[in-house]
Structure formats: structure tokens, C-alpha cells
C-alpha positions as CSV (number, residue, x, y, z in Angstrom):
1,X,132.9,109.0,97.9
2,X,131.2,106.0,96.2
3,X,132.4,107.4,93.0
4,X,136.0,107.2,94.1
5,X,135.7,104.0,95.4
6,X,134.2,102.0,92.5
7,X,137.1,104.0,89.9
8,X,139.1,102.6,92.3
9,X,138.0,98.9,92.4
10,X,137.7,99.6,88.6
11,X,141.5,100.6,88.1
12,X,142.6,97.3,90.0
13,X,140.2,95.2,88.2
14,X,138.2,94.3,90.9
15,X,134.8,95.8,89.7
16,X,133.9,92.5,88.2
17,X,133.4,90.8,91.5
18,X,131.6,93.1,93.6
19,X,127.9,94.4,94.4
20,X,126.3,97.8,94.7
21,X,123.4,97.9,96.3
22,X,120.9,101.5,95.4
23,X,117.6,103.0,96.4
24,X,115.4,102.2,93.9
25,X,111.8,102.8,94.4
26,X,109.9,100.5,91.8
27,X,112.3,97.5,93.7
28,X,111.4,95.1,96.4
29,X,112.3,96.6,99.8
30,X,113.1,100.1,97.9
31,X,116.5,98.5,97.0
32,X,118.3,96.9,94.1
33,X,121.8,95.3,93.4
34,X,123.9,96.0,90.6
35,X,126.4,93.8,90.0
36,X,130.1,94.6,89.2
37,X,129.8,92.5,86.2
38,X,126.6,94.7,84.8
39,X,128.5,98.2,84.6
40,X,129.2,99.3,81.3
41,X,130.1,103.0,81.8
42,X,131.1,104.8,85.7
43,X,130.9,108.5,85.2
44,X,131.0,110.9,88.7
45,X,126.9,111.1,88.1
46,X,125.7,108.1,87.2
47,X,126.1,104.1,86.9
48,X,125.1,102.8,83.4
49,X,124.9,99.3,83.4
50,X,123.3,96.1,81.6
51,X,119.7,94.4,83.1
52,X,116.0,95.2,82.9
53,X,113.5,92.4,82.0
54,X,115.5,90.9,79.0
55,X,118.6,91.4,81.0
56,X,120.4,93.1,77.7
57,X,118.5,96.6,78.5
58,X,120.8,99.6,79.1
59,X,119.9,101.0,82.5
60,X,121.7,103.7,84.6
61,X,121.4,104.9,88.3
62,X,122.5,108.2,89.7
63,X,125.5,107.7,92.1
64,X,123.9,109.3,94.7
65,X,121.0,106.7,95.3
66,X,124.7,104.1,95.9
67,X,123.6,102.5,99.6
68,X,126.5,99.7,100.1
69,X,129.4,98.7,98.3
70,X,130.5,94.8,98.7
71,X,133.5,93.4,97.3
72,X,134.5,89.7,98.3
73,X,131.9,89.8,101.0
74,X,132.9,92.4,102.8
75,X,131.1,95.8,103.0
76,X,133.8,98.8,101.6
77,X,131.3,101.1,101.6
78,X,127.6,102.0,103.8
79,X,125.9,105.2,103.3
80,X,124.6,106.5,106.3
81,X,120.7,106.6,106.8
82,X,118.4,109.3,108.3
83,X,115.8,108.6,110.4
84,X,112.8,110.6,110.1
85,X,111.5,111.6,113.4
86,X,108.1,112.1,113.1
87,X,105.8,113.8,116.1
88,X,102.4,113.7,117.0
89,X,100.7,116.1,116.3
90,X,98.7,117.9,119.5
């Protein structure tokens, strides 16, 4: 589903001005945004795109970890969350 979006938004042009927000561990609050500007390559697997410490690293992210999609501040896409029920134990 993200996939198809973001070929979408890439066929109108309109990758250039959005966000995509992904689990990343090593980030602040487990998340990090890529911006639409930053994507150099969209395959069905993986985002490659431009950023790292010096900014001119080549990074990618697997589609799968995609948590929202925002284009003109407006949310096109929100994965949904589990909640991890956790018991006590007796």
C-alpha cells in the first residue's frame, strides 16, 4: 500500500513536497522523517534516499517500517499500530 501511493505521488510530481515518516530505532522517539525531496530511488522494497550526518550519505529504509505519509499537510497514508497487551504474571 505505501508503495503504491508514493509511485503515485511520484508519477504526478508531487513526491517533492511531502514527508514519510518510518520506524527507525537508532531515532528519537523510534521515528524518523524522510523527506520527498531526499528520495533518490522507490523500488516495491525499499526507499533509498539522501541524508546521514553530512547529509550527502546514501541511506535506504525498507518500505515496510513506512508509518505516515503527509503531502501538503494532510495525512494520505497511517499504518495502523498494535498494542502489545501485556499480563501479569500470577
Amino acid at each position: 500500500m505505501p508503495y503504491n501511493i508514493l509511485s503515485r505521488l511520484s508519477a504526478e510530481g508531487l513526491l517533492e513536497s511531502c514527508s514519510i515518516i518510518v520506524f527507525h530505532k537508532g531515532a528519537i522517539g523510534d521515528r524518523k522523517t524522510i523527506f520527498g525531496r531526499d528520495i533518490s530511488k522507490l523500488t516495491r522494497s525499499r526507499i533509498e534516499h539522501i541524508g546521514g550526518e553530512s547529509g550527502y550519505e546514501r541511506l535506504s529504509a525498507p518500505i515496510d517500517s513506512v508509518i505516515d505519509i503527509e503531502a501538503n499537510s494532510a495525512t494520505i497514508f497511517r499504518r495502523k499500530m498494535r498494542i502489545k497487551r501485556i499480563y501479569p504474571r500470577a
